[in-house]
Backbone as ProteinMPNN parsed JSONL, in Angstrom:
{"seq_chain_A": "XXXXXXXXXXXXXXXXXXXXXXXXXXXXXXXXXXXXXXXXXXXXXXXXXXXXXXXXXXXXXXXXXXXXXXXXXXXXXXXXXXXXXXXXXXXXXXXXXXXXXXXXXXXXXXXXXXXXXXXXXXXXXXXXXXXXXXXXXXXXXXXXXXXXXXXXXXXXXXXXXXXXXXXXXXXXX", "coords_chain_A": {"N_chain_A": [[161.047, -37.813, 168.171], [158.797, -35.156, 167.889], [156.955, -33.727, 164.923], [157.429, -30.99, 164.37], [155.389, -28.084, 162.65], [157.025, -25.532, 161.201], [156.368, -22.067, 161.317], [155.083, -19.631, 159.02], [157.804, -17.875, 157.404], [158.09, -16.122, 154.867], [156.943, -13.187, 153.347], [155.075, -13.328, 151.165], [153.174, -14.851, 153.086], [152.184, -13.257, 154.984], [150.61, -11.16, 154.288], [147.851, -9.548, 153.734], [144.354, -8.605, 152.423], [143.491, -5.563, 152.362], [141.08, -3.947, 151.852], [138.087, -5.609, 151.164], [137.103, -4.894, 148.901], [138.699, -4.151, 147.174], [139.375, -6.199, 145.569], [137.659, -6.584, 143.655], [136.037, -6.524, 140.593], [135.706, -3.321, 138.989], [133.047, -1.227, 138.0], [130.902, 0.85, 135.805], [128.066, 2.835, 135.242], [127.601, 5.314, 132.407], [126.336, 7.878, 131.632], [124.835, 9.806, 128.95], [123.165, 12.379, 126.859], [122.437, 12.006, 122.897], [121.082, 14.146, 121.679], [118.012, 15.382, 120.701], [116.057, 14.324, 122.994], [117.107, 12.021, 122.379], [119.093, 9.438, 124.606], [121.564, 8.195, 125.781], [123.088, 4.935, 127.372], [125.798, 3.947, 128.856], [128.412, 1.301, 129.658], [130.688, 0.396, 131.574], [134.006, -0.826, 132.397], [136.145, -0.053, 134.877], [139.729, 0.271, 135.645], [141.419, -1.751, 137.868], [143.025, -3.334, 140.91], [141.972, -5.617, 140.512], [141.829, -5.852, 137.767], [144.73, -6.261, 136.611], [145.138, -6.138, 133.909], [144.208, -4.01, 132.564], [144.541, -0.219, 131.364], [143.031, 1.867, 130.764], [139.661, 2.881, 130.963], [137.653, 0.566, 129.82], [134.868, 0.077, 127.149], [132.309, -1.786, 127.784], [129.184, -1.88, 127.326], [126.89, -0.533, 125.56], [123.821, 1.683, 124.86], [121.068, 2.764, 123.291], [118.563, 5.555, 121.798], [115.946, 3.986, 120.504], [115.13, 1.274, 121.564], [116.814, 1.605, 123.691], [114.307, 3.473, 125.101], [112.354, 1.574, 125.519], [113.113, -0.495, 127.148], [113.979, 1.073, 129.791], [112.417, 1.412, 131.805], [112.512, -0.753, 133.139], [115.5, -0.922, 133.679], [116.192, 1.19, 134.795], [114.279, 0.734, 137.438], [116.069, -1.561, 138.229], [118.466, -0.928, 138.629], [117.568, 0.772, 140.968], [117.132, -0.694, 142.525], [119.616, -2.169, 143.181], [120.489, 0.231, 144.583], [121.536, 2.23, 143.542], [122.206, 5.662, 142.484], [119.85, 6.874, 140.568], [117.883, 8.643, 138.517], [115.429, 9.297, 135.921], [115.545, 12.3, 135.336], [118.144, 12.237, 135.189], [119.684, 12.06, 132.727], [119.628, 13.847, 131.365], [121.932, 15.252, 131.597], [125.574, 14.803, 131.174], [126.969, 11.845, 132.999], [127.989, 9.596, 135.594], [127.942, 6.983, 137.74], [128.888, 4.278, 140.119], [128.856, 0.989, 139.512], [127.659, -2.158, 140.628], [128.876, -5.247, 140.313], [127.672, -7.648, 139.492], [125.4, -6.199, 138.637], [126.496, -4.591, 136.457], [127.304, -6.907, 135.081], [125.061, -7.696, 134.244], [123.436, -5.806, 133.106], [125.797, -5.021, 131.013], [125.443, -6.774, 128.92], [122.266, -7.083, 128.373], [122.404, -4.746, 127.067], [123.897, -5.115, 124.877], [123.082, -7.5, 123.838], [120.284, -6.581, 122.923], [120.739, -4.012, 121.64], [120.885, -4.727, 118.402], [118.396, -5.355, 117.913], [114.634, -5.294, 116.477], [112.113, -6.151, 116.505], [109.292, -5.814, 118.579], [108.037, -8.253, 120.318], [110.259, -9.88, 120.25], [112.109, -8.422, 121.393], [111.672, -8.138, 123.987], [111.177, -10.761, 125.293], [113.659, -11.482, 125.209], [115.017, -9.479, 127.212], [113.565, -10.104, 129.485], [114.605, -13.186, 129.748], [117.09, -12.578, 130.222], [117.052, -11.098, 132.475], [116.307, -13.035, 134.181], [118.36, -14.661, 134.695], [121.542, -15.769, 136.494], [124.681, -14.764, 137.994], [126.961, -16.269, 136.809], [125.911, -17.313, 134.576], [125.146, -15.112, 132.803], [127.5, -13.531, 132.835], [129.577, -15.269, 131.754], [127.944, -15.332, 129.311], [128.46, -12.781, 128.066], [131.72, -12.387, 128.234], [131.582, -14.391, 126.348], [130.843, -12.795, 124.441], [132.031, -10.562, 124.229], [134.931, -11.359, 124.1], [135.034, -13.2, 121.632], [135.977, -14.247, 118.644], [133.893, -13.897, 116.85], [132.003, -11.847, 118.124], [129.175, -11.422, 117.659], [128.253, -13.502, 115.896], [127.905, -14.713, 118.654], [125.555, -13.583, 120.099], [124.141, -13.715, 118.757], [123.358, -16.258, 118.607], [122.416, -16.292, 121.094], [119.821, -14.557, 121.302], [118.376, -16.102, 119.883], [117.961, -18.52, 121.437], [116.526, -17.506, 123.669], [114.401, -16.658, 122.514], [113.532, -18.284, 121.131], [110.121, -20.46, 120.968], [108.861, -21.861, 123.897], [107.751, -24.364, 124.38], [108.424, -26.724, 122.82], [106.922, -28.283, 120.045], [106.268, -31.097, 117.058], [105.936, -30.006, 114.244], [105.479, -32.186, 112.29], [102.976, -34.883, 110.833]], "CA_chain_A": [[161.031, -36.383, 168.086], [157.921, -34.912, 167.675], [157.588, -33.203, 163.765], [156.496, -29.317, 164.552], [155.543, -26.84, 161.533], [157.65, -24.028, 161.092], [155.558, -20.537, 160.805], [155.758, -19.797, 157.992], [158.51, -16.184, 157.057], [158.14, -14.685, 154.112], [156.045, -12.033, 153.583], [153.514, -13.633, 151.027], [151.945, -15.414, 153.435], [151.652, -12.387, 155.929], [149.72, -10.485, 153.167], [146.122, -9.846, 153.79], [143.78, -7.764, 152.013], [143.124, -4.185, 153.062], [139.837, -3.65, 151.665], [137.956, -6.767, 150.187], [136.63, -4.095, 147.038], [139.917, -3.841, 145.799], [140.031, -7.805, 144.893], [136.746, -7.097, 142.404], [136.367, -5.624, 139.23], [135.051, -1.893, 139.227], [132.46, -0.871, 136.65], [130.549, 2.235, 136.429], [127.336, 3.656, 134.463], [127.724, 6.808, 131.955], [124.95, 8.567, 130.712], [125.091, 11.242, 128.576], [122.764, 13.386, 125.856], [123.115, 12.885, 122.153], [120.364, 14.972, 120.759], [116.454, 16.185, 121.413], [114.704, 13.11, 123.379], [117.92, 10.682, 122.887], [120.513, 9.323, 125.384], [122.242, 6.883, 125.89], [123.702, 4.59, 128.777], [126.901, 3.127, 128.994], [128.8, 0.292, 131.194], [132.134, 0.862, 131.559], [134.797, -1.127, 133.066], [137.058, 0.892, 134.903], [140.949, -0.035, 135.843], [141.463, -1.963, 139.458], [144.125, -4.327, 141.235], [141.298, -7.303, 140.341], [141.723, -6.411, 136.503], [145.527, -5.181, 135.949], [145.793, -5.672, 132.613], [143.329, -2.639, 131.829], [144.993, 0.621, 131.677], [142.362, 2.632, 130.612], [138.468, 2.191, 130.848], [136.909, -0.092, 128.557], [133.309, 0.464, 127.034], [131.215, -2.851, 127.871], [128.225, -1.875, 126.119], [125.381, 0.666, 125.021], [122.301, 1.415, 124.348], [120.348, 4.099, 123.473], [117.249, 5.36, 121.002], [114.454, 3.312, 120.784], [115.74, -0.194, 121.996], [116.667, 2.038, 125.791], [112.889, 3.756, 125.398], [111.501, 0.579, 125.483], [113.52, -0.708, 128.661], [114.501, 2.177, 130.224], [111.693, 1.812, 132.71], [113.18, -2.034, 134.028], [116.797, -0.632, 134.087], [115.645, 2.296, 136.138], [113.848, -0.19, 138.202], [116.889, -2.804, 138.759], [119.386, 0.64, 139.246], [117.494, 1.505, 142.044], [117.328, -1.885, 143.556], [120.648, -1.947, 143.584], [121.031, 1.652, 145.237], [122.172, 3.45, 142.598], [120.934, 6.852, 142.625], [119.552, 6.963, 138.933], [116.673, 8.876, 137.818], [115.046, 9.535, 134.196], [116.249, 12.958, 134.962], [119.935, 12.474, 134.827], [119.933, 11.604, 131.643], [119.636, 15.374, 130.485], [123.256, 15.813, 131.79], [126.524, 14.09, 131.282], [127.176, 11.669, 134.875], [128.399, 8.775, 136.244], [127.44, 6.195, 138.752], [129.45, 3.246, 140.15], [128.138, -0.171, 139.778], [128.074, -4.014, 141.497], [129.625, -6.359, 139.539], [126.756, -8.26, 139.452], [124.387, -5.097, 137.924], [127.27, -4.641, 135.627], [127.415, -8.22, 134.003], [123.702, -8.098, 133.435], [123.503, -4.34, 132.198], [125.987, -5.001, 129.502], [124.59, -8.305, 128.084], [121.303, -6.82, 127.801], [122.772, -3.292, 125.827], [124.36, -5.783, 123.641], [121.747, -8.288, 123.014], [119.125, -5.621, 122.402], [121.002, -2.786, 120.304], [120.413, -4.345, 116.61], [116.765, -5.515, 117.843], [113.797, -4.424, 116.185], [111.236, -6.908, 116.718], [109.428, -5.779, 120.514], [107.941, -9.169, 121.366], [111.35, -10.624, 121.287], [113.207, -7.592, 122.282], [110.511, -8.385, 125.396], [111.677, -11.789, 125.722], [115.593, -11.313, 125.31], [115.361, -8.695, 128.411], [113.232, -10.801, 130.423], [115.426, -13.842, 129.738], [118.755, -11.912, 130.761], [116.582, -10.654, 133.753], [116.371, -14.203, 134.666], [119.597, -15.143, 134.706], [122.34, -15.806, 137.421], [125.477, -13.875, 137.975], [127.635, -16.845, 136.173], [125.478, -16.902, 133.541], [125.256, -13.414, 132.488], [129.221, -13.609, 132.88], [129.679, -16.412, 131.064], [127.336, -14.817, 127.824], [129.191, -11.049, 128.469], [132.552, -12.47, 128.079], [131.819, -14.767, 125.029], [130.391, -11.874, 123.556], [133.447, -9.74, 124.263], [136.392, -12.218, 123.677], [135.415, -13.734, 120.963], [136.376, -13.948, 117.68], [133.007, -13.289, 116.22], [130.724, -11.896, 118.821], [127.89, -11.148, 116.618], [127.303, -14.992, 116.361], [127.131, -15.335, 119.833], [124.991, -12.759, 120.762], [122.368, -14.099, 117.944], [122.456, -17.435, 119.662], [121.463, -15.851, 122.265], [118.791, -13.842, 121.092], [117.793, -17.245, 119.079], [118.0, -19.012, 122.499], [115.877, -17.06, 124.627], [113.202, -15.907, 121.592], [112.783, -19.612, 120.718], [108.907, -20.731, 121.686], [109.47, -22.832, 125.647], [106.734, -25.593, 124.356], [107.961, -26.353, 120.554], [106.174, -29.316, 119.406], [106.382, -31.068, 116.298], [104.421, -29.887, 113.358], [105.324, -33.552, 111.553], [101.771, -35.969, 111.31]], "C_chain_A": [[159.766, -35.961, 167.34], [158.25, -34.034, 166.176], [156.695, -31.634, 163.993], [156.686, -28.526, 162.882], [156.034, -25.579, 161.914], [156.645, -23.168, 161.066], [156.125, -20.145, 159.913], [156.533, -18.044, 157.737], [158.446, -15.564, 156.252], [156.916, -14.222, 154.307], [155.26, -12.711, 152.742], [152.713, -14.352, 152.26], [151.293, -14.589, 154.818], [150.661, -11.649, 154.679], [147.948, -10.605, 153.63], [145.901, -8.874, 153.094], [142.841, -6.331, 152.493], [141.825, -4.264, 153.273], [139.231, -4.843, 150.363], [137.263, -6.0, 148.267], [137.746, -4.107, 146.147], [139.844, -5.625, 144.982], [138.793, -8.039, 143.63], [137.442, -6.102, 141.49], [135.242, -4.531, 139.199], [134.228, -1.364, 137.819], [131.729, 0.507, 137.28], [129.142, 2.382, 135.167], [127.705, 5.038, 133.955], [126.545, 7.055, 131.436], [125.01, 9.627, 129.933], [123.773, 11.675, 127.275], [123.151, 13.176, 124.267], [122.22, 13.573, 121.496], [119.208, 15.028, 121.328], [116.013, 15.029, 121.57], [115.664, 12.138, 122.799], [119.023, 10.713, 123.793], [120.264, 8.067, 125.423], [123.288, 6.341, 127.207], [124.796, 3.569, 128.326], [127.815, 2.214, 130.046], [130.013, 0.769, 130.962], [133.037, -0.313, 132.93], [135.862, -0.492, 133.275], [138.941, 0.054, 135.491], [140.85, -0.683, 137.56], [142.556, -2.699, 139.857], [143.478, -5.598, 140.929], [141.862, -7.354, 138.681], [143.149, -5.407, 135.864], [145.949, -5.237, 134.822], [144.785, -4.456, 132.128], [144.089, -1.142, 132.414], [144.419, 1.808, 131.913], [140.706, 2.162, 130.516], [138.294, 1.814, 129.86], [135.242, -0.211, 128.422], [132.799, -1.035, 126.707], [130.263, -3.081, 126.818], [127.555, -0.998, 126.023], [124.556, 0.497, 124.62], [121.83, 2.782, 124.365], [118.788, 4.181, 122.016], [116.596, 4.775, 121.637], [114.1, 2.331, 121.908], [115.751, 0.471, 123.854], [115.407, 2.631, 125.779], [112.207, 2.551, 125.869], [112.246, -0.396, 126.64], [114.274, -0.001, 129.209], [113.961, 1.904, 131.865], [112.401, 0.416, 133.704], [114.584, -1.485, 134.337], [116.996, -0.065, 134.86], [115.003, 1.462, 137.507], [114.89, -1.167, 139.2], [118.3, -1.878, 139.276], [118.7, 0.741, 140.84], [117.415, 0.597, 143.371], [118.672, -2.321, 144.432], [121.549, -0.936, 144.487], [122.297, 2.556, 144.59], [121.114, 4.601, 142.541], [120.917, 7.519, 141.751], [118.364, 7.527, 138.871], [116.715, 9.194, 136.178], [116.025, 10.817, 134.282], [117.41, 13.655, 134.475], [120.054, 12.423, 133.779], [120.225, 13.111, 130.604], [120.951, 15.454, 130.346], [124.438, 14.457, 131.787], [126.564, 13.561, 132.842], [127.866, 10.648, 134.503], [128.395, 7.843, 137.5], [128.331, 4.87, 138.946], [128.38, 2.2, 140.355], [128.397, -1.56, 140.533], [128.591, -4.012, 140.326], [128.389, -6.984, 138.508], [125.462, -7.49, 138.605], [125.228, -5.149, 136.211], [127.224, -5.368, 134.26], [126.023, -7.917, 133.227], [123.631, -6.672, 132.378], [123.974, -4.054, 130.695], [125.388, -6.514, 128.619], [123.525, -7.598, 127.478], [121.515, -5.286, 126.751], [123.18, -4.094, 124.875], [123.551, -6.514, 122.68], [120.705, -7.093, 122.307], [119.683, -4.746, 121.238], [120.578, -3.323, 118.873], [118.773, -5.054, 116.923], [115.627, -4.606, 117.437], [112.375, -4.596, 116.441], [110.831, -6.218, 118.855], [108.893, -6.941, 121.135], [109.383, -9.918, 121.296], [112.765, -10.097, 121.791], [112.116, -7.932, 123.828], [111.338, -9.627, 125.552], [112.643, -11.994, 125.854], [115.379, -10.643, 126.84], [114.434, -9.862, 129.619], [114.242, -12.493, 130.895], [117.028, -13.638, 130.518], [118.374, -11.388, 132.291], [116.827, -11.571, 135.179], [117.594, -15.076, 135.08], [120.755, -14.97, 135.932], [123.677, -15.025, 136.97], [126.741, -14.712, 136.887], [127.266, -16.736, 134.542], [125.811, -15.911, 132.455], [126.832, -13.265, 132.122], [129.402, -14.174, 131.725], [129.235, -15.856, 129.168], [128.517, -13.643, 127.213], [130.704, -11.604, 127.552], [133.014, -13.415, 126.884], [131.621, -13.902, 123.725], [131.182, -10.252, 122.987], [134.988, -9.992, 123.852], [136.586, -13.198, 122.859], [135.913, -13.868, 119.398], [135.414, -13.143, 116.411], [131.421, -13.062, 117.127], [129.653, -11.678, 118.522], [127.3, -12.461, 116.641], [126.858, -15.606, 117.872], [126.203, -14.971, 120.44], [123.34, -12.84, 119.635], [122.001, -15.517, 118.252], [121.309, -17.251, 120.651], [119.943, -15.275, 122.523], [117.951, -15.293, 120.665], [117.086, -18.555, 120.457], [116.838, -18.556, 123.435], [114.606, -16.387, 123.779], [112.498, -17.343, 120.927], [111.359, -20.004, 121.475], [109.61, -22.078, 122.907], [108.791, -23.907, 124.801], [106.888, -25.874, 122.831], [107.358, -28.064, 121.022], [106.601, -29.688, 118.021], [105.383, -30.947, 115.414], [104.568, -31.061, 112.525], [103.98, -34.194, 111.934], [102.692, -37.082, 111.525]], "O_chain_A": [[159.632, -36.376, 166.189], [159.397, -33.626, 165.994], [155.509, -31.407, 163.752], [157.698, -28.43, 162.187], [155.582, -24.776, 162.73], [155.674, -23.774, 160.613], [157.345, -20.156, 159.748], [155.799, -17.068, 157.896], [158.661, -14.363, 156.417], [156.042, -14.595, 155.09], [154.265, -12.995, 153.409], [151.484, -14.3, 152.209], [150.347, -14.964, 155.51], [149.702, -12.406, 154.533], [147.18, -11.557, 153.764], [146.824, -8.086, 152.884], [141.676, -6.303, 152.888], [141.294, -4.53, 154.351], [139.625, -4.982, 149.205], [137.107, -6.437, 147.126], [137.821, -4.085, 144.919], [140.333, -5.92, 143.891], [138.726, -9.014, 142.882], [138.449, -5.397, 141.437], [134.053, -4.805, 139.359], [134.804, -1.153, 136.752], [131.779, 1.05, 138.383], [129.442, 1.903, 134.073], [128.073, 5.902, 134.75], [125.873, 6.251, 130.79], [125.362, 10.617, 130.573], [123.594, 10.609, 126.687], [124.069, 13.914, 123.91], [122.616, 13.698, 120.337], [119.185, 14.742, 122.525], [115.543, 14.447, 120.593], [115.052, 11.087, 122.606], [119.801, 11.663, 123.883], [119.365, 7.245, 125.239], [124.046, 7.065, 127.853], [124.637, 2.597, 127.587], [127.838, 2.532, 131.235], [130.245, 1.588, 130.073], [132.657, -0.469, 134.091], [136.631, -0.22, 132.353], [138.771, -1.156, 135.645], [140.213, -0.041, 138.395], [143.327, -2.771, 138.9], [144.135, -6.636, 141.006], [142.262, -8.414, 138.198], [143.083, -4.421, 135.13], [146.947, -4.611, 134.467], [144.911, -4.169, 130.937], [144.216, -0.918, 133.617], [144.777, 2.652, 132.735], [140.488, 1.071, 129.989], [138.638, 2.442, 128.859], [134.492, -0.515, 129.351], [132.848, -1.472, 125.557], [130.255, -3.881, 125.881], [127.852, -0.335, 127.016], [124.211, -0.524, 124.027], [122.082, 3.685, 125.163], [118.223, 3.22, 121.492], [116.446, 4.766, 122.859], [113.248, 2.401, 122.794], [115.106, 0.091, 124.831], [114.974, 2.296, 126.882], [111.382, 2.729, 126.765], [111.441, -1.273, 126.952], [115.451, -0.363, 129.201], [114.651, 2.065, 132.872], [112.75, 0.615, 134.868], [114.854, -1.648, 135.527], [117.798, -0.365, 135.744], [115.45, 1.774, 138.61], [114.725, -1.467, 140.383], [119.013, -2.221, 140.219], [119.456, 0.778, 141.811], [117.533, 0.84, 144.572], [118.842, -2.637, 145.61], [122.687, -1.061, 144.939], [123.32, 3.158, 144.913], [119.883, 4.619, 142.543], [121.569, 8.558, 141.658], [117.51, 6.735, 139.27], [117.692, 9.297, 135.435], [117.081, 10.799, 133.649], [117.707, 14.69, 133.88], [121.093, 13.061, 133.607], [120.813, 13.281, 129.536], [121.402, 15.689, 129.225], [124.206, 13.358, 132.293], [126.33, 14.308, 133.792], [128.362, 10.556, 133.38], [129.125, 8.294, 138.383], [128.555, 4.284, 137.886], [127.365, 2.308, 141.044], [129.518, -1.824, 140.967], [128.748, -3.106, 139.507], [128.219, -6.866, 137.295], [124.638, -8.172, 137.996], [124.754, -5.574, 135.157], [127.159, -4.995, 133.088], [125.86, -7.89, 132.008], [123.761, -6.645, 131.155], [123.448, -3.483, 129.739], [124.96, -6.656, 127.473], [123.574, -7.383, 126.267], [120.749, -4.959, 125.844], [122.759, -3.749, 123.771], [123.332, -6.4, 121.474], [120.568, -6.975, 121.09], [119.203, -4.744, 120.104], [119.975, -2.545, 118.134], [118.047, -5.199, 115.94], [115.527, -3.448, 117.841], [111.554, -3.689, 116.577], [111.55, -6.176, 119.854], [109.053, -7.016, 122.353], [109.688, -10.575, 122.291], [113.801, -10.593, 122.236], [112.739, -7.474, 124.786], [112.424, -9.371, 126.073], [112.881, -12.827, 126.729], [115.623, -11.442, 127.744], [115.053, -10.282, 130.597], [114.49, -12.837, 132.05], [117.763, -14.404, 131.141], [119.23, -11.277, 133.169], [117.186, -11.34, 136.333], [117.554, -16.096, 135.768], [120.816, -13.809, 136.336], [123.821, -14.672, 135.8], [127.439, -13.973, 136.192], [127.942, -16.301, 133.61], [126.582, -15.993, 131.499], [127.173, -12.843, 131.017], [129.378, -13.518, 130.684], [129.938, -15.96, 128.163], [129.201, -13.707, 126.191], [130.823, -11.297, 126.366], [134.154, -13.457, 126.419], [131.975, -14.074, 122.558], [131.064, -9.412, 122.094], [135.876, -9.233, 123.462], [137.551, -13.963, 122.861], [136.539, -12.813, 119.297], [135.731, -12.336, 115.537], [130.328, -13.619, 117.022], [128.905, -11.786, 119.494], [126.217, -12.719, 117.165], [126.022, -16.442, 118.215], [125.755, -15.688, 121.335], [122.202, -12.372, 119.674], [120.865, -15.991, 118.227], [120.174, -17.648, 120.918], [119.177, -15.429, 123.474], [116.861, -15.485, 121.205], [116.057, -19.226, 120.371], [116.209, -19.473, 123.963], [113.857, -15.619, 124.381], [111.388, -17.483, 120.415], [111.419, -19.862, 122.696], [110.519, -22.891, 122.738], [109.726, -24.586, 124.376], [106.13, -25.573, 121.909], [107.437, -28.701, 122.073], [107.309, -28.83, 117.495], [104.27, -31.465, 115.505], [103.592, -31.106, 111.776], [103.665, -34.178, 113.124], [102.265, -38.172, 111.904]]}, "name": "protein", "num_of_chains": 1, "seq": "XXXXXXXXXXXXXXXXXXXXXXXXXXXXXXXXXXXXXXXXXXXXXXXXXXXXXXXXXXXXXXXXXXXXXXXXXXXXXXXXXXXXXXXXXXXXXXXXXXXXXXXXXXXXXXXXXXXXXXXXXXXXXXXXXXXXXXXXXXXXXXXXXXXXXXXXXXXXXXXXXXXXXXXXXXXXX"}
């Protein structure tokens, strides 16, 4: 007697997915105004069926002042690559923009890394470093820097990591 597979009946395994967006996680850009010649940009993770334990949005990261003057012009740059439709001018007015995933991860890493930077060659080299970086990566930093117990140390590895000279040598004779 030949051994045939059943089809299978319940309903999980009829289940497909409507729309493959619902299975990510939904982030968003805010921008808003706080005073003469500052603003500030925010990531935002918003609520989805990929991430249901969030009830309410959660704020990723920020940046603003000096630290966003001084890469404003790459963010604007990698926004528009993405086809987000960001200019300098929005910034006058409260908005909102949805983001990839993938824009997302990197976006808040680099608001994080950068905000207590003061130094600009290795606020230069932190953003170019994070520029460089793959979507795991970036993830990978984001979420140690969010879930851990003391993200402050990880986020000065990081800086320590990517501001270290590429070619050390030893100064021992």
């Amino acid at each position: 007697m030949k051994n045939h597979r059943l089809a299978p009946t319940n309903s999980r395994a009829k289940r497909t997915v409507a729309d493959p967006g619902l299975a990510l996680p939904r982030y968003e850009l805010r921008a808003r105004t706080l005073g003469a010649g500052d603003s500030e940009l925010e990531v935002w993770q918003l609520p989805s069926p990929a991430t249901p334990r969030l009830k309410v949005a959660v704020r990723v990261a920020g940046l603003h002042g000096r630290n966003l003057e001084m890469v404003e012009h790459r963010v604007m740059k990698r926004l528009k690559a993405s086809g987000v439709p960001f200019d300098a001018s929005a910034l006058r007015f409260a908005r909102q923009w949805p983001l990839p995933e993938e824009l997302a991860l990197t976006l808040g890493l680099l608001f994080r890394a950068l905000a207590p930077m003061r130094s600009r060659d290795n606020l230069r080299a932190v953003v170019e470093g994070i520029e460089a970086m793959g979507k795991e990566e970036a993830s990978y930093w984001l979420g140690m820097a969010m879930h851990r117990k003391n993200p402050r140390r990880v986020l000065s590895a990081l800086r320590m990591l990517l501001t270290s000279p590429r070619n050390q040598t030893s100064a021992r004779p």
